[in-house]
C-alpha distance (Angstrom), angle and dihedral (degrees) to the residues before:
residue distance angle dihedral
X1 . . .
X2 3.88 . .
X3 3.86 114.2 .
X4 3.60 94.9 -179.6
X5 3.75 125.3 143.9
X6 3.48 88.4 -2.1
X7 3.87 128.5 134.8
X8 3.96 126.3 -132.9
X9 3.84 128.9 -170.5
X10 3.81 128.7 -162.9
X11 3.85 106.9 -107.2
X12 4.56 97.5 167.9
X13 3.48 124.3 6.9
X14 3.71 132.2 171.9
X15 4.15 118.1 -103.5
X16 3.42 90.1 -111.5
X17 3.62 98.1 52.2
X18 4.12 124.8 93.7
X19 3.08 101.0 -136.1
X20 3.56 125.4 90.7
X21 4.53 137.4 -176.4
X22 3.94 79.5 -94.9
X23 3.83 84.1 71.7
X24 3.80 130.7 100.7
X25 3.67 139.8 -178.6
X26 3.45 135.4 -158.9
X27 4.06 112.2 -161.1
X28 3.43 124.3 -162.9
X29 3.94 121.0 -168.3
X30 3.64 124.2 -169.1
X31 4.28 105.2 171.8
X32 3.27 106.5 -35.7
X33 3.90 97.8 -38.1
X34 3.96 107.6 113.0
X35 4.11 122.4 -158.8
X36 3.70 128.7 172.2
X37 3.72 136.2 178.0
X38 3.57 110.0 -155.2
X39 4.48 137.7 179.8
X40 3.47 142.5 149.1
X41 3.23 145.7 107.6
X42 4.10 107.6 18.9
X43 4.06 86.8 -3.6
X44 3.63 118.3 92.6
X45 3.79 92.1 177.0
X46 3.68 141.2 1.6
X47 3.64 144.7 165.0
X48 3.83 138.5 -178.5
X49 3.38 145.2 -155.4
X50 3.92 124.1 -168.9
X51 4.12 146.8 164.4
X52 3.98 115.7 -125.3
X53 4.12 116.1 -151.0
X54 3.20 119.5 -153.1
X55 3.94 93.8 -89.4
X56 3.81 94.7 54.1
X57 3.39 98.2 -93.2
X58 3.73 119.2 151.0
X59 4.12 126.8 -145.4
X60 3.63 99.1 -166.7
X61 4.01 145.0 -179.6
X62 4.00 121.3 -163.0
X63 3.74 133.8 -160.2
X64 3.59 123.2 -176.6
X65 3.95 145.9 155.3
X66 4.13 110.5 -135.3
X67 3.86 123.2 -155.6
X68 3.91 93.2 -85.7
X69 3.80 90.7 60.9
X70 3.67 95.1 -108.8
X71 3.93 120.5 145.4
X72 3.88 105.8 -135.2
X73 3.81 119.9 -177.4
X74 4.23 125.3 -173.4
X75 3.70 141.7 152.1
X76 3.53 128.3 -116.7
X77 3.89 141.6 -159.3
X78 4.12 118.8 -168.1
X79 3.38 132.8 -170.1
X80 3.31 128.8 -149.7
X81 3.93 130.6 -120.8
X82 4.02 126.6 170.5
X83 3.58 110.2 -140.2
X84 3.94 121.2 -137.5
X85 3.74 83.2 -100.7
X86 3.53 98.4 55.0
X87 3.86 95.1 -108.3
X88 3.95 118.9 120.4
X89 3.68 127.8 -116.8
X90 4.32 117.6 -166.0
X91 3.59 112.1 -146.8
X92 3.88 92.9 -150.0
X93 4.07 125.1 -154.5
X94 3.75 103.8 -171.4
X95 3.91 136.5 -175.2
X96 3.87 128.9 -163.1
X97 3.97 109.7 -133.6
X98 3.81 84.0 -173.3
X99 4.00 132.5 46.6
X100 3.93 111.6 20.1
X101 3.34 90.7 -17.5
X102 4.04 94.6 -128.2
X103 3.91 128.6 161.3
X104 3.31 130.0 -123.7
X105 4.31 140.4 168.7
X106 3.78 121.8 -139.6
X107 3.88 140.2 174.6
X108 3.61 127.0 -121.8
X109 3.61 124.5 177.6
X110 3.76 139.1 -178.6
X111 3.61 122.8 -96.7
X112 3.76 122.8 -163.7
């Protein structure tokens, strides 16, 4: 699975999470390298950089600075699922390394 130069929005996160259905990201792919810059919503900047398996999986970690300035930092593995219409939704399971350190899941999906 090749995710590059393809755009994701947040459809479900968890209350504790940042990010927000305000928030896009834009994932490039080049081999099995993944990067992402991401904002929206209560992000004012974001980037990501991830490992893809051979089954679309993605190990990632996440930096980003949120509207009240703060620096928050995670890590991040998605799974892949093809939707009927051949876009791809990540069922997320997420971790902050910084803050309270609390876990959450989220959806993203592709948008066209």
């Amino acid at each position: 699975m090749n995710y590059n130069n393809r755009i994701f929005r947040v459809i479900n996160n968890s209350d504790n999470g940042d990010t927000s259905g305000e928030t896009t990201f834009h994932y490039i792919q080049v081999g099995n390298i993944l990067n992402s810059s991401y904002a929206g919503g209560n992000i004012v900047s974001g980037h990501l950089l991830g490992v893809v398996d051979e089954n679309g999986n993605i190990d990632m970690r996440y930096h980003h600075i949120n509207t009240a300035g703060e620096i928050m930092t995670g890590l991040c593995k998605s799974t892949p699922e093809i939707l009927p219409d051949g876009r791809i939704r990540l069922h997320e399971e997420w971790k902050w390394t910084s803050g309270d350190q609390s876990s959450g899941k989220s959806i993203i999906e592709e948008i066209v």
